[in-house]
C-alpha positions as CSV (number, residue, x, y, z in Angstrom):
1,X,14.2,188.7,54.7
2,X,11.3,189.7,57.1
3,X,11.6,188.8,60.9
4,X,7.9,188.7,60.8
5,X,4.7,188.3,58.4
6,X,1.2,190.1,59.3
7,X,-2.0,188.9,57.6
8,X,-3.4,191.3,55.3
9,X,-6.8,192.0,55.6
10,X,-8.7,192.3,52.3
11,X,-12.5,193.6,53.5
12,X,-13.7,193.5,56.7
13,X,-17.2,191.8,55.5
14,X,-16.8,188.9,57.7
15,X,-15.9,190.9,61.6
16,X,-15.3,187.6,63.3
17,X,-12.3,186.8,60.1
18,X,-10.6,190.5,60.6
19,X,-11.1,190.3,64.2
20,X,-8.9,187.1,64.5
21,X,-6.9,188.3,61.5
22,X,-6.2,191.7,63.5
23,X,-5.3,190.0,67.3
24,X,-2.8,187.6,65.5
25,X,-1.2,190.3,63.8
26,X,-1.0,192.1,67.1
27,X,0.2,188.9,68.7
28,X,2.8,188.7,66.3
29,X,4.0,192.4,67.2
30,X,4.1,192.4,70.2
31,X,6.6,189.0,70.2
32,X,8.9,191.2,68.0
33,X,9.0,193.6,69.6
34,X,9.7,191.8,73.1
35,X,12.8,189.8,71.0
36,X,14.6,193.6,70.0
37,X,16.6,196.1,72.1
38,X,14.6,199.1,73.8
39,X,16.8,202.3,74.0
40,X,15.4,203.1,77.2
41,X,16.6,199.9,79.1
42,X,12.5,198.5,78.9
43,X,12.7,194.8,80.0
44,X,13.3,192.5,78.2
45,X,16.9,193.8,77.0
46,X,19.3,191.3,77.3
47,X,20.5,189.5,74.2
48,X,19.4,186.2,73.7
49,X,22.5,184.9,71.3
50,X,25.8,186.6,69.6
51,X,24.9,190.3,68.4
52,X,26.3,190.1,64.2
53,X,27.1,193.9,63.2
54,X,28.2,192.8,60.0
55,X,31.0,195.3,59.7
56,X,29.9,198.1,61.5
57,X,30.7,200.1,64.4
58,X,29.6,200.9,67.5
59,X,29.9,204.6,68.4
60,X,30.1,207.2,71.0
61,X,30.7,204.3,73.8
62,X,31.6,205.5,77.2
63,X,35.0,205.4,79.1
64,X,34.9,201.6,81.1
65,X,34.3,201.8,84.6
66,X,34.4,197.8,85.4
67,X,35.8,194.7,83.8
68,X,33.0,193.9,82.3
69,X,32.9,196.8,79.9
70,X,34.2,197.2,76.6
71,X,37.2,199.5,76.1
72,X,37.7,201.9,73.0
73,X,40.7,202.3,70.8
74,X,41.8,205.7,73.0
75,X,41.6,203.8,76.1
76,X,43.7,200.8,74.2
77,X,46.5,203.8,73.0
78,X,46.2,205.3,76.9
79,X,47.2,201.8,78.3
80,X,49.4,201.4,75.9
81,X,51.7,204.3,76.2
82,X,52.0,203.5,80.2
83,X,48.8,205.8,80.8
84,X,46.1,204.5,83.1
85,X,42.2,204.3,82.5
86,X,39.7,204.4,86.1
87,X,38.1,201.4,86.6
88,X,36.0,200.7,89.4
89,X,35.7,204.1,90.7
90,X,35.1,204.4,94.3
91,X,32.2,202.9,95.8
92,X,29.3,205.1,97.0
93,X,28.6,205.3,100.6
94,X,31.2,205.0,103.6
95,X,31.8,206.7,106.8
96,X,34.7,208.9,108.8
97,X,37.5,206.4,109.7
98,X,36.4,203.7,107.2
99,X,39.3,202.4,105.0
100,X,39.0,201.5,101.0
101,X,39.5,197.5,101.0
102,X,39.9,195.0,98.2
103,X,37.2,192.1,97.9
104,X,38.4,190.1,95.5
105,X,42.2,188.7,95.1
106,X,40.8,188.3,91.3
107,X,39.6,191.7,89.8
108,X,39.2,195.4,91.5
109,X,36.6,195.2,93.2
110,X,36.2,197.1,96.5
111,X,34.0,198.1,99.6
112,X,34.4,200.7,102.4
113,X,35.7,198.8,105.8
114,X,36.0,199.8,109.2
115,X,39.2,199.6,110.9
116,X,40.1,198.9,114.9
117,X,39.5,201.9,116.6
118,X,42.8,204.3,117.4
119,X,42.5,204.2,121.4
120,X,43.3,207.5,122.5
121,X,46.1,208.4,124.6
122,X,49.7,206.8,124.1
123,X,53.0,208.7,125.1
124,X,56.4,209.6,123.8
125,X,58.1,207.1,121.5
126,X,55.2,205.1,121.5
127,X,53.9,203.4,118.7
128,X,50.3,201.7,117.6
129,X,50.4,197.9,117.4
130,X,47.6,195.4,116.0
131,X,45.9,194.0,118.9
132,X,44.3,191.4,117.3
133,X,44.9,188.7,114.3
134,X,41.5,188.5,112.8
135,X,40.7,192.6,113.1
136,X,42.2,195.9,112.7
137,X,42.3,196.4,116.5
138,X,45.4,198.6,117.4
139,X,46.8,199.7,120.9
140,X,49.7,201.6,122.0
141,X,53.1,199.8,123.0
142,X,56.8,201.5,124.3
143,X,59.2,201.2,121.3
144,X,62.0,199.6,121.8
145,X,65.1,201.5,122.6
146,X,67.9,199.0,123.5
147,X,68.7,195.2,123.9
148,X,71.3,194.3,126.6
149,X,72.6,190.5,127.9
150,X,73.1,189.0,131.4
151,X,75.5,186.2,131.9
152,X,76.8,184.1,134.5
153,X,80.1,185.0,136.3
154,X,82.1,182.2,133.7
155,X,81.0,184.5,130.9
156,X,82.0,188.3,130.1
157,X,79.8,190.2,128.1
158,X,80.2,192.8,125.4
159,X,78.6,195.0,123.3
160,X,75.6,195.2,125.3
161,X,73.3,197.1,125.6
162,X,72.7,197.9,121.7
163,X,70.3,201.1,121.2
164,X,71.1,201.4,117.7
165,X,72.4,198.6,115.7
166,X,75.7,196.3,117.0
167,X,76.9,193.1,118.1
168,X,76.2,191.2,121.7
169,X,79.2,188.9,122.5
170,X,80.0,186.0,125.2
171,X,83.4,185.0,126.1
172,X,85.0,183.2,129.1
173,X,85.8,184.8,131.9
174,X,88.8,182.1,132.7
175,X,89.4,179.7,129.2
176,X,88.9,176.0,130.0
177,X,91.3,173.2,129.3
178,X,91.1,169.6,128.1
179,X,88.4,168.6,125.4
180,X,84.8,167.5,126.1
181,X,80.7,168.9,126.8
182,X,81.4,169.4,130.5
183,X,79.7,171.6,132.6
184,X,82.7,174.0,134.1
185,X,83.2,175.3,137.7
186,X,85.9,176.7,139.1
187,X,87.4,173.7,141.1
188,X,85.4,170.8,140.1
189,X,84.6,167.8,142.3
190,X,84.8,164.1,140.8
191,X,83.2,161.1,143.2
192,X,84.2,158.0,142.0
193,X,80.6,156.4,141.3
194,X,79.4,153.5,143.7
195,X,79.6,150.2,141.4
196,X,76.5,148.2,142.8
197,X,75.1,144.5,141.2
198,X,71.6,142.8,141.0
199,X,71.9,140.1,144.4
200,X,69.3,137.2,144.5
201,X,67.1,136.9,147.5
202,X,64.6,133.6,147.1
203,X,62.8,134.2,144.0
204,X,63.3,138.1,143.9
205,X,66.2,139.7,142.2
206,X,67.6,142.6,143.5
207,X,68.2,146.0,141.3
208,X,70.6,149.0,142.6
209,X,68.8,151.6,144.6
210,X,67.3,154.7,142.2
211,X,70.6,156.9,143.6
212,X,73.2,154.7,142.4
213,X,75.0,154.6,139.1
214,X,75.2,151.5,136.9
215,X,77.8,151.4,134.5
216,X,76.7,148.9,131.6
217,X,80.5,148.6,129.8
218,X,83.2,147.3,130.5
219,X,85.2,149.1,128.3
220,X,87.1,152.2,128.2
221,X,84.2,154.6,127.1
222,X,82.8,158.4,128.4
223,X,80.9,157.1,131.7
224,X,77.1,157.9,131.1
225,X,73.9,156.5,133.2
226,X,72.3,154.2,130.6
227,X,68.9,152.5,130.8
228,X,68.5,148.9,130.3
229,X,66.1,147.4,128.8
230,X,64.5,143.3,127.5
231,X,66.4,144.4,124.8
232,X,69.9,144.8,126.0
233,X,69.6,141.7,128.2
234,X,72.2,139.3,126.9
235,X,74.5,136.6,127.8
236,X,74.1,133.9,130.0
237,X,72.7,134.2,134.1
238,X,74.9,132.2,136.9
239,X,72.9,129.4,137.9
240,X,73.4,129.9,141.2
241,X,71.6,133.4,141.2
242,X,68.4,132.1,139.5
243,X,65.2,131.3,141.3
244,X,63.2,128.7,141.8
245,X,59.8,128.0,139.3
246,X,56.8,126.5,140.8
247,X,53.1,125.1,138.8
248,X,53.2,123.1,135.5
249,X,56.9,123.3,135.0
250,X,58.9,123.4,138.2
251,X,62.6,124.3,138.8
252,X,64.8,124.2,142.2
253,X,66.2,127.3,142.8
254,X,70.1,127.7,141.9
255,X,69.4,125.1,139.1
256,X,68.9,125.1,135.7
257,X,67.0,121.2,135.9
258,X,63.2,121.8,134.7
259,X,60.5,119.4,135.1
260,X,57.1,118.7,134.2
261,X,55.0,117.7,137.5
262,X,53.2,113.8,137.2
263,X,49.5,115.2,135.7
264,X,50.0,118.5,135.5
265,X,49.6,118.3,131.7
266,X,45.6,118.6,131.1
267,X,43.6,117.8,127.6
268,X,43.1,121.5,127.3
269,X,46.9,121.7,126.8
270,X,47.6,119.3,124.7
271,X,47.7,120.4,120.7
272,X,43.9,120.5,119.4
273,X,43.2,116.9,116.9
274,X,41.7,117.2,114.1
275,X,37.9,115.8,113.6
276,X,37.3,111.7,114.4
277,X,41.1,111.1,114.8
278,X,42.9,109.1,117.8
279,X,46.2,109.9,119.5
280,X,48.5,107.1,119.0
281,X,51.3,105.4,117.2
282,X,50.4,103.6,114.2
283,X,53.6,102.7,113.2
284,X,55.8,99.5,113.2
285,X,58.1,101.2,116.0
286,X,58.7,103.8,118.7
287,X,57.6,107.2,117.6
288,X,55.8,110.3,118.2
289,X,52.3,110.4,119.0
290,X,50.2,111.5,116.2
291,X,46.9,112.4,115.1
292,X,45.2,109.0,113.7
293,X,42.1,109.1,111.4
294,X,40.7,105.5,110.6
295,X,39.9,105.5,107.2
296,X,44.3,106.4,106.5
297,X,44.9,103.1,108.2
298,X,45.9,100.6,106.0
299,X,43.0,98.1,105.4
300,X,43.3,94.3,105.9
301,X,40.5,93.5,102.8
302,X,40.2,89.9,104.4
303,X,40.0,90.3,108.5
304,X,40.4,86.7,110.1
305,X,39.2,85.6,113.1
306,X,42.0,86.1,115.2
307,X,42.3,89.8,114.0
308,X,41.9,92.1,117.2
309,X,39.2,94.9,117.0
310,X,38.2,97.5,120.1
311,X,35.4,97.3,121.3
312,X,33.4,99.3,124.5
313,X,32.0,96.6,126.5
314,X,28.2,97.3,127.7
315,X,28.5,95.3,130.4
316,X,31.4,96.8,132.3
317,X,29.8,100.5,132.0
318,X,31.1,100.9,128.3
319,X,35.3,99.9,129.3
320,X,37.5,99.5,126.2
321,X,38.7,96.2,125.3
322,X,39.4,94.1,122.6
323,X,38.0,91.1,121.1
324,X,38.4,89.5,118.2
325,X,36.9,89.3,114.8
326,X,35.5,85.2,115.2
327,X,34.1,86.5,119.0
328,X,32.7,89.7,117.5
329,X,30.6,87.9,114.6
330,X,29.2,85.2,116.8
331,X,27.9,87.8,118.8
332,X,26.4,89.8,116.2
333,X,25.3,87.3,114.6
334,X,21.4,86.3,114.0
335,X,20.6,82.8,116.0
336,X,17.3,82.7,113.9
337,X,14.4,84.0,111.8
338,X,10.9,83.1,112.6
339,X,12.6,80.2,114.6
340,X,14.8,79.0,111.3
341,X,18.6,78.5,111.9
342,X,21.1,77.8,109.3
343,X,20.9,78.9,105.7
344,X,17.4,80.2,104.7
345,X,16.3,80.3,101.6
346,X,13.4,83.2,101.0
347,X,10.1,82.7,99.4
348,X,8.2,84.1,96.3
349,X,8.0,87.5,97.1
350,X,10.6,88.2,99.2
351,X,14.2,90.0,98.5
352,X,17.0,90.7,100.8
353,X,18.6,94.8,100.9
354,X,21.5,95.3,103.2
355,X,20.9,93.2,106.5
356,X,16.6,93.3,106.0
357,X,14.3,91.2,104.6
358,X,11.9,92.7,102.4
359,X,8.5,92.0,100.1
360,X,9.6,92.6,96.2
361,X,8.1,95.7,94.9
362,X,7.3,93.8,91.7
363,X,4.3,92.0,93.6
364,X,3.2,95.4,94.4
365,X,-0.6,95.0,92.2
366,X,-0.5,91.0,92.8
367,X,-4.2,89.7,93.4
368,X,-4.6,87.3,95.4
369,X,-7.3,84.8,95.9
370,X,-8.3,83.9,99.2
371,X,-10.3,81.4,101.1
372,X,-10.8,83.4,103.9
373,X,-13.1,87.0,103.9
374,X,-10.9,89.1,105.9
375,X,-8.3,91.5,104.0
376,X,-4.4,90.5,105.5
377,X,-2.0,92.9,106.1
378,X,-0.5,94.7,103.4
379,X,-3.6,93.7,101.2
380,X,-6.5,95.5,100.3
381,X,-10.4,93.8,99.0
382,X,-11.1,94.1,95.2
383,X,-13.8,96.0,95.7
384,X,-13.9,98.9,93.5
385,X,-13.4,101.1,96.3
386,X,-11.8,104.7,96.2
387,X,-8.9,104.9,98.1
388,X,-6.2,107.6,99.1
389,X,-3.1,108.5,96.5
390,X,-1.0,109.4,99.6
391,X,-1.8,106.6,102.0
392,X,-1.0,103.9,99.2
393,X,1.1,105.0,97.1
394,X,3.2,102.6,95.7
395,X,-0.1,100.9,94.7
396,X,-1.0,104.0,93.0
397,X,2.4,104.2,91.2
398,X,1.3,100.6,89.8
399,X,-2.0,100.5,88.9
400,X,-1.8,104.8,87.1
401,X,0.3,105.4,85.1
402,X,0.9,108.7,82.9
403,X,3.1,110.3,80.6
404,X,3.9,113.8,79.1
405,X,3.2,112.7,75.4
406,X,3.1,114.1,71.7
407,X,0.3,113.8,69.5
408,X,0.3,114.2,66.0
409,X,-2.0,116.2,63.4
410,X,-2.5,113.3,61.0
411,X,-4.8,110.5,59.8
412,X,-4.3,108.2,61.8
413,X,-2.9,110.1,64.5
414,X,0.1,109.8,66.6
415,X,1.1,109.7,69.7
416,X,4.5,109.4,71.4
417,X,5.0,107.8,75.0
418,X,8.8,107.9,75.7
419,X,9.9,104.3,77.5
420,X,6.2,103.2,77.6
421,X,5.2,99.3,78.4
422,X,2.0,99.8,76.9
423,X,-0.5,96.7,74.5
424,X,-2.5,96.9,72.0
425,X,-5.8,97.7,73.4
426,X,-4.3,99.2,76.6
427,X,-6.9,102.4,77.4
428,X,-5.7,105.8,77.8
429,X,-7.4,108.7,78.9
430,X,-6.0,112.4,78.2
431,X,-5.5,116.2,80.1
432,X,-4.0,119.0,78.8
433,X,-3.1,122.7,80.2
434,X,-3.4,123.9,76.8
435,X,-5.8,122.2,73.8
436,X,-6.0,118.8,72.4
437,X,-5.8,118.7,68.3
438,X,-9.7,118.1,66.9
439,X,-10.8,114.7,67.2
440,X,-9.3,113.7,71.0
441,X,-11.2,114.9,74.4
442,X,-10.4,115.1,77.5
443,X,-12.8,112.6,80.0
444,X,-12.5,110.1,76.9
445,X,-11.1,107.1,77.0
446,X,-9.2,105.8,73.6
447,X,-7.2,101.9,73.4
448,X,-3.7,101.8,72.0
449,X,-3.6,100.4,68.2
450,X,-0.9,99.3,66.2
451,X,2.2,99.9,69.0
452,X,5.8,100.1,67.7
453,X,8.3,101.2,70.6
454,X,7.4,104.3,71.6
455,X,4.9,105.4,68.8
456,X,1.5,104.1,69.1
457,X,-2.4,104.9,66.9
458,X,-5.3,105.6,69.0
459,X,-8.9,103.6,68.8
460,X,-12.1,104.4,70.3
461,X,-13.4,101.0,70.7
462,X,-12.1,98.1,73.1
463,X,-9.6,95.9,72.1
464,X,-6.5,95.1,70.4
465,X,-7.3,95.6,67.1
466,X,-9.9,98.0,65.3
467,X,-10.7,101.6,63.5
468,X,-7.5,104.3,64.1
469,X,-8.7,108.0,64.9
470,X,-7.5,110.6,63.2
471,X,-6.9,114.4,64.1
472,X,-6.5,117.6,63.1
473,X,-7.4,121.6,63.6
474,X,-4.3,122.9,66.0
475,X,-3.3,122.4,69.3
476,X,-1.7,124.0,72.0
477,X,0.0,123.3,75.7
478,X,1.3,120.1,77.2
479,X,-0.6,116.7,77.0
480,X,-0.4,114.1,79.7
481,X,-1.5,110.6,78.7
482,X,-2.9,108.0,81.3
483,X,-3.2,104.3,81.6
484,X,-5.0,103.4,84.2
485,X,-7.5,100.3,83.6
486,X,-9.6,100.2,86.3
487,X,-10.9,103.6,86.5
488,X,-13.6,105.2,84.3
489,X,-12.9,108.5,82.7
490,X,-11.4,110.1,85.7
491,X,-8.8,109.2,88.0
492,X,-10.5,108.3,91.4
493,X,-11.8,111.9,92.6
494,X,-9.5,113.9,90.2
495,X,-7.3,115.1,92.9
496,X,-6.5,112.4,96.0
497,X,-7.7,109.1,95.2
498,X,-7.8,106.2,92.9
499,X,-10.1,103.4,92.2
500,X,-9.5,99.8,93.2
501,X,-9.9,96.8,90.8
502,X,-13.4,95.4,91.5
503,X,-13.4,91.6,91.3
504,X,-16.8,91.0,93.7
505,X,-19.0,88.4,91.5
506,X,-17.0,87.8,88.6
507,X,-14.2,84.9,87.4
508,X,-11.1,86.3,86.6
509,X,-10.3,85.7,82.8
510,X,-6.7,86.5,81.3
511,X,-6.1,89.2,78.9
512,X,-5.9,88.2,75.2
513,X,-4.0,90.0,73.1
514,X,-2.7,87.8,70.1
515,X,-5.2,84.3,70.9
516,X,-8.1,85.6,69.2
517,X,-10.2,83.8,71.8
518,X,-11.5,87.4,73.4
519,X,-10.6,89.8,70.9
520,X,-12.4,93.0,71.3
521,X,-11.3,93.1,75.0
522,X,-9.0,95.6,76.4
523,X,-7.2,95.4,79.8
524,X,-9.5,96.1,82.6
525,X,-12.3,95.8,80.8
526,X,-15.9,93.7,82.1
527,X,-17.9,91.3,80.7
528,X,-21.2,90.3,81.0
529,X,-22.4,87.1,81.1
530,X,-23.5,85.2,77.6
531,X,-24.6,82.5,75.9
532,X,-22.5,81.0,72.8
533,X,-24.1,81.1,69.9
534,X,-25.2,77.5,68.8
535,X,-27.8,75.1,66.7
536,X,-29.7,72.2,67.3
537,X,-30.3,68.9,64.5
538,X,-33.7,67.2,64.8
539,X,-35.1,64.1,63.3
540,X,-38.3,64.8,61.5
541,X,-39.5,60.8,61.4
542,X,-39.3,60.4,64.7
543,X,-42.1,61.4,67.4
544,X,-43.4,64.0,68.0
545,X,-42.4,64.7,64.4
546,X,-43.0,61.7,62.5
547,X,-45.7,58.8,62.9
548,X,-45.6,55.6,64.1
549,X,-45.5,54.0,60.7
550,X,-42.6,56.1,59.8
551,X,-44.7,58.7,58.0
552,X,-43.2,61.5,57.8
553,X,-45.5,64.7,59.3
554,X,-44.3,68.5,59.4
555,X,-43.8,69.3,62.7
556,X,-46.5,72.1,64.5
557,X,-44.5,74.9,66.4
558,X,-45.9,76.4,69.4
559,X,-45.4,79.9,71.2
560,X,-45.7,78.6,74.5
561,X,-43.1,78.7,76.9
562,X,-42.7,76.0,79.8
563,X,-41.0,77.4,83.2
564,X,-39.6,75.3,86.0
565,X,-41.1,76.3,89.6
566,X,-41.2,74.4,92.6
567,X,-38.8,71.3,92.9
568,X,-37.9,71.2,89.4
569,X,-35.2,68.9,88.6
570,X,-33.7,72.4,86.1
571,X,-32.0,75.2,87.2
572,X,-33.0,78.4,85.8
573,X,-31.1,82.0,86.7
574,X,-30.8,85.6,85.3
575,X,-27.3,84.4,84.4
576,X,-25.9,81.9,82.9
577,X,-22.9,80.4,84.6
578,X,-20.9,77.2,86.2
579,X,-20.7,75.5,89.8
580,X,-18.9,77.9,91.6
581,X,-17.8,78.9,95.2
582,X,-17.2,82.3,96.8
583,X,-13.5,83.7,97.7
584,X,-12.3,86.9,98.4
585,X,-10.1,88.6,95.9
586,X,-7.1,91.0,97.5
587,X,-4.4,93.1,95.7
588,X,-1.0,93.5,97.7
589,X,-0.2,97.5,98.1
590,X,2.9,97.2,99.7
């Protein structure tokens, strides 16, 4: 197979076709030639993966000269037969008095080194010596020419000196007698060591001077000097020869008797307690004191009022006393509210939690009327009036109310108000982070038809009753529903306020849901003033209609209309309404 393939040129009628035709193939050359071996070393020449020689040799290879280099079959039979092959010959280079070194504990390798320089000189029977243990420093030193021994005059000595090769020996000039690791003289002298004890003086004991011997057994035993240590201290101390102990814990001396000095003992030495506990007894009979924590005493569930209870008494700069439990809730106890003693019983509107008395937060909403035109406390004027979220917010909480809700894609639609206390004809407005199905709008209001539970339709009209809406298209996000009847189509500002009922100039009317007196009305809702519809029955025989005689006449119709002006006995307005008088309408907030 080819290694490469040229383009063949078949005319050269087009120049730019065979020039292109000719540089690729010269391209192409010149890469094959860079991937094969030059015989004269040219670069590249280094194989680029395993050389195949499919079963041929290589010939005429040289003798190795490194590790690294093949070896042929008469250097194989040379090494073989316990002949050697040159490897590695010697290095180029070097100077006089440079050595041949290895450098490498792993293959031949070597390098010329220089050596310590040979100092000149030296005498007989001298010899060169390294000088040095990291260089090839030499010097010259005497040989040695003999070894002799020196001994005291208790030891002979023989064999010494050696100049050759021998044996030094030691004997005894006189042998010793007896058994033992004693140091031997002559004519020994034995002092019979001075026995000395530890004396008492006050609080101060009293050890031996450093130059006398203490013997620490009394036993028959090689007498030694021995140290003495904590360690070694044992047995019991003569009362006598002990001293006397002064501070916290005091002791006479001579006497074994401790004491504890009257207030010695300080808080700060006394066990830690643990958290809210009380050092005491708490039990039927004489014990230890222990740590006491009040909630592990054992309750009494019905105290009387004899039962004893501590107490720190304010008048006598907080000292503890007792009293007991009849004193303690006559003391405590309320002598009256709002100038009531005894039993009270609390009014509409009022609730008791823990020891206060509080306004229900059901009222919270109440409208009141009043016959007075200034707003009490905790009240604020029906006046449709935008107020803060924050400032009143329990009266927000009651008057808005929302809901995350689902709505259906359906005819009618549906929506779903977990734990709602919604009506029929209850308004709702809607927001949304994402869409609303088709047919529902944000800044709409819609009135709840047809409620069961939780599930409710939607109108568009006011009233209980009426036309469901229906939806479709898709939707997307969460939907918050609203009810909130006095505001419009907005809550308040949209962000920090709400809107107050507005009652100023109208009658209050209650809401009818099932009645059928005032159907198509929805919570919250206005009404303008009206007229009922009505008819009127007239007698045609009698005048202005009919004649004296009885005739009968048809009676003329005129298109003039009579007013009232002046001191008219009738009362004419732009509204129709009854005898009334002015109050001021409040709702409780709090």
């Amino acid at each position: 197979m080819s290694k490469i393939t040229l383009t063949d040129l078949v005319n050269l009628q087009n120049e730019t076709t065979a020039v292109n035709a000719i540089n690729d193939n010269n391209a192409t050359l010149e890469a094959a030639f860079d991937n094969t071996l030059s015989r004269d070393g040219t670069s590249p020449n280094q194989m680029g993966a395993d050389l195949d020689m499919n079963s041929n040799k290589l010939l005429n290879l040289p003798a190795p000269i490194s590790n690294f280099e093949p070896i042929r079959l008469v250097d194989a039979q040379t090494l073989g037969t316990g002949g050697t092959i040159t490897v590695n010959p010697l290095p180029a280079g070097g100077t006089t008095g440079q050595t041949l070194t290895k450098n490498s504990n792993s293959n031949f390798d070597t390098s010329w080194q220089t050596i310590g320089t040979v100092i000149p000189g030296g005498a007989i029977n001298q010899v060169l010596s390294k000088n040095s243990s990291t260089n090839f420093d030499l010097k010259w030193q005497n040989a040695v020419t003999s070894v002799g021994v020196t001994a005291p005059a208790d030891l002979t000595v023989t064999g010494s000196p050696v100049t050759t090769s021998g044996t030094i020996g030691l004997n005894w000039a006189n042998t010793p007698t007896g058994s033992g690791s004693v140091v031997r003289q002559n004519s020994p002298i034995i002092n019979t060591p001075v026995m000395s004890q530890i004396t008492v003086s006050g609080s101060t004991l009293n050890l031996p001077s450093a130059n006398d011997t203490v013997v620490a057994r009394n036993t028959v035993d090689v007498l030694t000097n021995k140290s003495i240590d904590a360690g070694q201290l044992t047995g019991t101390i003569d009362a006598a020869r002990t001293p006397a102990y002064a501070g916290d814990v005091t002791k006479a001396a001579g006497s074994l008797v401790t004491s504890i000095a009257s207030n010695a003992v300080t808080n700060g030495q006394l066990n830690t307690m643990a958290a809210y506990t009380l050092k005491g007894n708490a039990t039927g009979s004489s014990a230890n004191p222990t740590d006491i924590s009040i909630p592990a005493l054992t309750q009494k569930a019905s105290p009387v009022s004899g039962d004893l209870v501590m107490i720190a008494d304010s008048a006598a700069s907080n000292a503890l006393k007792y009293a007991t439990v009849g004193s303690v809730s006559v003391a405590g106890a309320v002598s009256s509210v709002g100038g009531l003693t005894g039993a009270i019983t609390l009014g509409p509107g009022l609730i008791t939690s823990g020891s206060s008395i509080q306004t229900d937060s059901a009222l919270i909403g109440e409208i009141k009327m009043l016959g007075v035109n200034r707003v009490p406390t905790n009240y604020l004027a029906c006046d449709g009036s935008q107020v803060s979220r924050a400032s009143f917010s329990a009266l927000f909480a009651s008057l808005v109310v929302s809901s995350v809700v689902t709505i259906t894609i359906a005819s009618p639609a549906q929506v779903t108000w977990t734990g709602n206390n919604l009506q029929n004809g209850d308004p709702i407005i809607f927001t949304t982070t994402g869409s609303l199905p088709t047919g529902i709008s944000t800044g709409t209001k819609y009135y709840v038809r047809n409620k069961s539970g939780n599930v409710f339709n939607l109108g568009t009209s006011p009233g209980p009753t009426g036309a469901t809406l229906n939806t479709s298209g898709t939707q997307s996000g969460t939907h918050t529903a609203t009810n909130a009847p006095w505001e419009g189509t907005a809550i308040g500002n949209g962000t920090t306020t709400f809107t107050l009922p507005d009652f100023r100039g109208y009658f209050p009317r209650g809401i009818d849901s099932v009645n059928a007196r005032d159907t198509a009305r929805s919570f919250g809702v206005s009404q303008t003033d009206a007229f009922q519809d009505h008819t009127h029955q007239y007698n045609t025989n009698q005048a202005p209609f009919g004649t004296a005689s009885g005739a009968q006449n048809t009676p003329g119709l005129s298109t003039a209309v009579t007013t009232t002006s002046g001191a008219a006995s009738g009362r004419a307005s732009a509204e129709t309404r009854p005898v009334n008088q002015t109050v001021l309408y409040v709702i409780r907030y709090q």
